[in-house]
C-alpha positions in Angstrom: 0.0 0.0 0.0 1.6 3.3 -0.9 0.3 7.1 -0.1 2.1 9.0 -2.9 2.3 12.0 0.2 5.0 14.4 0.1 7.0 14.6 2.9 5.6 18.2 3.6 2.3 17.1 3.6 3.6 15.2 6.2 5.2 17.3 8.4 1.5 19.6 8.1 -0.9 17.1 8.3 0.9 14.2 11.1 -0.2 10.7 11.7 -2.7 10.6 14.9 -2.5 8.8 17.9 -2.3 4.7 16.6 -4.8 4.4 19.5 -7.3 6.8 19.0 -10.4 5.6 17.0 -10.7 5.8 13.0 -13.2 7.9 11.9 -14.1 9.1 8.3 -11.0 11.7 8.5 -8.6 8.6 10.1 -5.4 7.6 8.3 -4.2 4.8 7.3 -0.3 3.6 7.6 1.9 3.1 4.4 3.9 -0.4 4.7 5.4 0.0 1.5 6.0 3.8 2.0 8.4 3.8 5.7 5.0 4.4 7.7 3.8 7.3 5.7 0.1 7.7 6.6 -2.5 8.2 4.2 -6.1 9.0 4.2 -8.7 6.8 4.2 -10.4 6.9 0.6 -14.1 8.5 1.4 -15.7 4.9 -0.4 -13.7 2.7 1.6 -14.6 4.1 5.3 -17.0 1.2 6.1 -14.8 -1.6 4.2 -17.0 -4.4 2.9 -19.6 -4.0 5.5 -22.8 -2.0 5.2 -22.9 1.1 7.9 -24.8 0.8 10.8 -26.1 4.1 9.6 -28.5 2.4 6.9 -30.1 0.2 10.5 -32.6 2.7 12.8 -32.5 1.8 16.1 -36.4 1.1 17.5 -35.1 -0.3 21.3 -32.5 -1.6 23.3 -33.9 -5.1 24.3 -31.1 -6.5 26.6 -27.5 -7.2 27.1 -25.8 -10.2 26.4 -22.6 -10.8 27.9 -20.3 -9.4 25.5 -22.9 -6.6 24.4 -26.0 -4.0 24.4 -28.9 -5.9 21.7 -31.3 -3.2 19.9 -34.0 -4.0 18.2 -33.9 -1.9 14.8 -35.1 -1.9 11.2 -32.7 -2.1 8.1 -34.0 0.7 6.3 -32.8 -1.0 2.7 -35.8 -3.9 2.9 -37.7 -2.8 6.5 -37.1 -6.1 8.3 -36.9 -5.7 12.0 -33.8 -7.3 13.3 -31.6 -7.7 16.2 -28.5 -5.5 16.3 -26.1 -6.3 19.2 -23.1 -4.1 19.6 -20.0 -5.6 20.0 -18.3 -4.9 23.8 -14.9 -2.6 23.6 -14.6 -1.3 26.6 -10.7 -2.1 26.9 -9.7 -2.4 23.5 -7.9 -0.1 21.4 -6.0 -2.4 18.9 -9.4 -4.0 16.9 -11.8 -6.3 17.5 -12.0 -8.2 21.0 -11.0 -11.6 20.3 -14.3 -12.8 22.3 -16.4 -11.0 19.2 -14.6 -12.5 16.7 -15.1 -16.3 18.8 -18.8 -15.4 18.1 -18.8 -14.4 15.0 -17.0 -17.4 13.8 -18.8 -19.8 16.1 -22.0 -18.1 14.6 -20.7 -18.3 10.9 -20.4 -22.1 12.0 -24.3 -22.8 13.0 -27.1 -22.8 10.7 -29.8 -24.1 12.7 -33.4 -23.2 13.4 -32.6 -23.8 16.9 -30.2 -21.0 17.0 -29.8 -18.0 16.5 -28.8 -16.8 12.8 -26.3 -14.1 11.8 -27.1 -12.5 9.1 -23.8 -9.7 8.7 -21.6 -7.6 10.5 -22.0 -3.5 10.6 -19.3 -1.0 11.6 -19.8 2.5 12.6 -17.0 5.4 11.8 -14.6 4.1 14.7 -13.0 1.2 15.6 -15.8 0.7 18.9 -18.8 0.8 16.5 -18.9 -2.9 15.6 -22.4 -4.5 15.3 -23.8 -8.0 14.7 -27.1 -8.3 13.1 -28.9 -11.6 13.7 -32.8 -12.3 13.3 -35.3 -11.1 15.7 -37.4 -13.1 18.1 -40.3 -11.7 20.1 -39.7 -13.0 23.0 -36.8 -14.5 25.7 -37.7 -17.3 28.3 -37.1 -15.4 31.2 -39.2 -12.1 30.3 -42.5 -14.6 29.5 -41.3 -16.3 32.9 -41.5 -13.3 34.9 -44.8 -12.7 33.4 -46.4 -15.8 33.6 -49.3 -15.8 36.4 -48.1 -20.2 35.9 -45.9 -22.2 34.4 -46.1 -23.8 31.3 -47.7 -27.1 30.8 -45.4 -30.1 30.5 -46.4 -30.2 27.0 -45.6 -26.8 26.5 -42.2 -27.9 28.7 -41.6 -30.9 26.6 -42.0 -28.5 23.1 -39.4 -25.7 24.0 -36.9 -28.1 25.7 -36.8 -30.7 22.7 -36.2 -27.5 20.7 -33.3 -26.6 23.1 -32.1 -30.4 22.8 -31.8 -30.2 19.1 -29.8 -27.0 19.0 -27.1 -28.5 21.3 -27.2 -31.6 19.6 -26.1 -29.9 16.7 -23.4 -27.5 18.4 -21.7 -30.5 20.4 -21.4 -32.9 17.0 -19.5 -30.1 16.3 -17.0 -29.1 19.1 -19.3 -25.9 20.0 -20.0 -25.6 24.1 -21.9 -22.9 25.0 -20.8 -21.9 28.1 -23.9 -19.7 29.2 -27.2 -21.9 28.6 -30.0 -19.7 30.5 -33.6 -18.9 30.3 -32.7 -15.2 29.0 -30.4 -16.7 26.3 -33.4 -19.2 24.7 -35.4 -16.8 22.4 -38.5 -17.6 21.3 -40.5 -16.5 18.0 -44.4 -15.6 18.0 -44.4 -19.3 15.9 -43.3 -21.0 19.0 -39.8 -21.6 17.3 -37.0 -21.6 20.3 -33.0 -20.3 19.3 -30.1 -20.5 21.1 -28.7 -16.9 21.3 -25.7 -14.8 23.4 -22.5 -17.5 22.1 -20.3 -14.4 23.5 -18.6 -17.1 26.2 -18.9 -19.9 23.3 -15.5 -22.0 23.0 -14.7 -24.2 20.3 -13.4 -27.3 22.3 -10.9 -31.0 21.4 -9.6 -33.7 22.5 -7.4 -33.3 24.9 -9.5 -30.6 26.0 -7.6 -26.9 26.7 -8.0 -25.1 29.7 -10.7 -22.2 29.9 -11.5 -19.9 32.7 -14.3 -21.8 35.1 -16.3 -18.9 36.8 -18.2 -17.9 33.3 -21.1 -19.8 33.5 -24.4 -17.8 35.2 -23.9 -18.6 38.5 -27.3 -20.3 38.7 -26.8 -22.7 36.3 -23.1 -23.4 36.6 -22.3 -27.1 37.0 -20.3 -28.4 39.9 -17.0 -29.3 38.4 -17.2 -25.4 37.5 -17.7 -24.3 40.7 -15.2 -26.6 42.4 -12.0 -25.3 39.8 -12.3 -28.0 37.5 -9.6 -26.3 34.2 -11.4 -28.2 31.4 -14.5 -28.2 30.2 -16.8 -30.6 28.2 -20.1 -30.8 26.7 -21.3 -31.6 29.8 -21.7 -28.2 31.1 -24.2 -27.1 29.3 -26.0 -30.7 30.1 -26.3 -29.4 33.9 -27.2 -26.2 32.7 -30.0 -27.4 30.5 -31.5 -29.7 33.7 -31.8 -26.5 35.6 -33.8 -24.7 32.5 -35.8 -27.7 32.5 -36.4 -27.7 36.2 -37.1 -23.3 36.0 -39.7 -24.0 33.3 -41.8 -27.1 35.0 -41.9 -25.4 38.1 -42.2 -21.8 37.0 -39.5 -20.4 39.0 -35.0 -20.8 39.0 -34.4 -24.7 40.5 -30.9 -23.5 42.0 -30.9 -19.5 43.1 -27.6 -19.3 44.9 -26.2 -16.1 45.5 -22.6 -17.4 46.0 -20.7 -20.2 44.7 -20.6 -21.8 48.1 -24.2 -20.9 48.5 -24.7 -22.3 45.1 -22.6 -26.1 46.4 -24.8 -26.0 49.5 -28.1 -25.7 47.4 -26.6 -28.5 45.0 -25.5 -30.8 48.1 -29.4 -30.2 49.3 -31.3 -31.5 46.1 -28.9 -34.1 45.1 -26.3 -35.6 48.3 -22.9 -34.8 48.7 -20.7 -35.8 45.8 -18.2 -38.3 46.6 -15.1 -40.0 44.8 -17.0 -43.8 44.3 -19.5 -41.7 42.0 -17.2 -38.9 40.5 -13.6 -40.0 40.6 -10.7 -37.6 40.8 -13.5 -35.5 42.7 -11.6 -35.2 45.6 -8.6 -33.8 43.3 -10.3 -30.3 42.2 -9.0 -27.6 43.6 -11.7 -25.8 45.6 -11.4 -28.8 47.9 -8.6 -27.8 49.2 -10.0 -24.5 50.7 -12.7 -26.2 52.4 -15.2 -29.3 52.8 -18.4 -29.6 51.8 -21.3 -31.1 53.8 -22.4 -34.3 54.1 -26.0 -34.8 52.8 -26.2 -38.0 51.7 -30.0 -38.1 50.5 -31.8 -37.1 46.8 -34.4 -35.5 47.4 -35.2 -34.8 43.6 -38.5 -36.9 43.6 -40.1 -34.6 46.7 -38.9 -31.6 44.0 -40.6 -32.3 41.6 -44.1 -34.7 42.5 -46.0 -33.7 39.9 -43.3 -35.8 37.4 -43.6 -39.1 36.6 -40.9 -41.8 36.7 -39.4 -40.9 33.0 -39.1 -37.5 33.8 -37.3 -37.7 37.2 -34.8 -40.4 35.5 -34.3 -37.6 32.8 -33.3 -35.2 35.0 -31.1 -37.8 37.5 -29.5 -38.4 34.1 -28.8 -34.7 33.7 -27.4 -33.9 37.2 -25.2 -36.5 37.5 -22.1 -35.7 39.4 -19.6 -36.9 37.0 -19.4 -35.4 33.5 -18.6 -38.3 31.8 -21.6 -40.4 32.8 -24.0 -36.7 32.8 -26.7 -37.4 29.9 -25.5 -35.8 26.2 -27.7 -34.0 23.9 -28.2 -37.6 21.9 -29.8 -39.6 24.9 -32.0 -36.9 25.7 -33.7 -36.3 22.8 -34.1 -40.4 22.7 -35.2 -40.4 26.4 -38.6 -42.1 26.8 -39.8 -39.0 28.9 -40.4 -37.5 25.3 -42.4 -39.7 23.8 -44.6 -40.8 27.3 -47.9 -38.5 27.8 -48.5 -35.7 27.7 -46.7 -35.6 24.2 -44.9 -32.4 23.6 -47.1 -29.8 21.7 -46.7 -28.1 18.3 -44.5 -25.0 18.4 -47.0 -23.2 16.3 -49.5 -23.7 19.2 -47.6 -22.4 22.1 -49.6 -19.9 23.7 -49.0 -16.0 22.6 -47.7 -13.6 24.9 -47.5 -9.6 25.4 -44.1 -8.4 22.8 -42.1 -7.0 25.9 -39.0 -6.9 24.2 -41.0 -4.5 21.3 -41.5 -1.8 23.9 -40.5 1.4 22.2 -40.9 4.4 24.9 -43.9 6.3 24.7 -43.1 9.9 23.4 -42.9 12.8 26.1 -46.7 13.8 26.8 -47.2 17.6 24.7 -48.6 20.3 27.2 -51.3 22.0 26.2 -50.6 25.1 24.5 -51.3 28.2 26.8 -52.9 31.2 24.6 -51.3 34.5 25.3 -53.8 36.8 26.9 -52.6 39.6 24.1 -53.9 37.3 21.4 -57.1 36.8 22.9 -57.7 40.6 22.6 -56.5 41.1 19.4 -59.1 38.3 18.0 -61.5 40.3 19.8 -60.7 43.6 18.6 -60.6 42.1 15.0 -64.3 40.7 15.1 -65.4 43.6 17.0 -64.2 46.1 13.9 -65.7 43.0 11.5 -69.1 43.8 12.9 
């Protein structure tokens, strides 16, 4: 790349700051030319992307955990989508390498189970980076909180197969999730579930890499996580999927902990105390070393959860399992005879409808009644009084 600048142009018009943003009158640096900076070209601002500029912003709609979502509508073919701006609160040389694992675990997943990215936007500066992905109505935990009860089993059985199918797909092909929760499952006014926030997704082998444990939403993090455990399988999102499956039957979060030894006790009370005959190398994590857990030794899954028959509590047994390597997959789920046993899971396109709270644009500013001058008053009296 060369600029063709003359060294006075230079010495008038100086490189800025490598660090500060690029914006339309940013500069480029010559490799060819010994670092002589150049302007940008006024059609090649954007690059290959469209501008965020041509997307109108309707209202934000959450926060993922590597950025703000917006609902907005492209302007070009007035689809409404779902624009989520890329996190850059520390960065200053490019793109946060957690955005690009997203975009290129999302580039890997076509699925109707998850959520689709349809392009990447950029603003004028390096922090205005924008994924647009399809919009759904509607996230689990907002029609949870809303909910005067919880769905039906067969409405449970409908959204959780959906779920099933989606991580089937993602663990056949070295994709864990990392941050399964009711607020990351979307749901469209058909009834059709996705997958959605892979901002803590990690592409995963054999022998697996370490990866930082404390990610996972406290309330659905599994207990190898919160016990140090440096790799991580499939089986995460497993135990995270049994505790969306118990918040949807009973209408409410199975495991609410507000710490992580909180979060061990509460874990130790529905299921026993873990111990090395039925996860071996338990008693090697690391947390153990800073303290013991107690000693419950009962399951007390089946006064949980009464209203389930046999096939269901075996289902979610299978999915809290101590050890990850014995903890249910994706597979034996969706083959699990708790699927096909009444009440049979219902159609997506008759899952009831609910209020669009994620639509909610803010209601313009009330207008105050104009007050009349008393001056004009009297000059629309005068006027009528000189008209008769």
């Amino acid at each position: 790349m060369s600029s063709g600048t003359k060294s006075n142009d230079v010495e008038s018009n100086p490189a800025p700051d490598p660090q500060a943003p690029i914006t339309r009158k940013g500069f480029l640096i010559s490799l060819k030319n010994s670092g002589t900076p150049m302007p940008i070209p006024e059609q090649n601002v954007y690059g290959r992307c469209r501008p965020v500029s041509e997307f109108e912003k309707l209202n934000r709609v959450g926060e993922g955990s590597y950025g703000i979502v917006y609902r907005a509508r492209d302007t070009r073919n007035g689809e409404i989508v779902a624009l989520k701006r890329v996190r850059m609160d520390q960065e200053k040389d490019g793109l946060p390498v957690s955005g690009l694992r997203e975009i290129m675990i999302l580039k890997r997943c076509q699925h109707e189970n998850i959520v689709r990215l349809r392009e990447v936007v950029v603003g004028k500066s390096l922090d205005s980076i924008f994924l647009v992905m399809d919009f759904c109505e509607q996230d689990l935990a907002s029609v949870l909180d809303n909910m005067s009860k919880p769905f039906t089993e067969s409405e449970v059985k409908c959204i959780t197969l959906q779920v099933l199918r989606a991580l089937k797909y993602m663990h056949a092909r070295y994709i864990i999730h990392r941050d399964l929760k009711v607020s990351n499952l979307l749901m469209t006014d058909k009834g059709c579930i996705k997958v959605a926030d892979f901002g803590l997704a990690r592409l995963y082998g054999k022998p697996a890499k370490p990866m930082t444990p404390q990610m996972v939403t406290l309330w659905y993090r599994a207990p190898e996580l919160l016990l140090g455990a440096r790799t991580h399988t499939t089986a995460v999102d497993m135990w995270a999927f049994g505790c969306i499956l118990g918040e949807l039957l009973t209408g409410k979060p199975l495991l609410p902990g507000n710490s992580e030894i909180a979060q061990l006790d509460m874990i130790i009370d529905l299921f026993g105390a873990p111990s090395e005959s039925i996860w071996p190398g338990y008693l090697e994590l690391p947390a153990l070393q800073n303290f013991t857990l107690s000693q419950q030794p009962y399951n007390n899954l089946k006064t949980k959860f009464q209203m389930l028959g046999q096939a269901g509590r075996s289902l979610l047994n299978l999915l809290f399992l101590y050890n990850p390597s014995t903890r249910a997959t994706a597979a034996e789920c969706l083959n699990n005879k708790y699927f096909t046993e009444p009440p049979q899971p219902c159609d997506p396109r008759m899952m009831p409808t609910f209020p669009q709270h994620r639509n909610n644009v803010a209601p313009p500013p009330a207008q105050q009644p104009t007050e009349i001058p008393i001056s004009h008053l009297l000059d629309v009296f005068i006027k009528r009084q000189r008209l008769e």
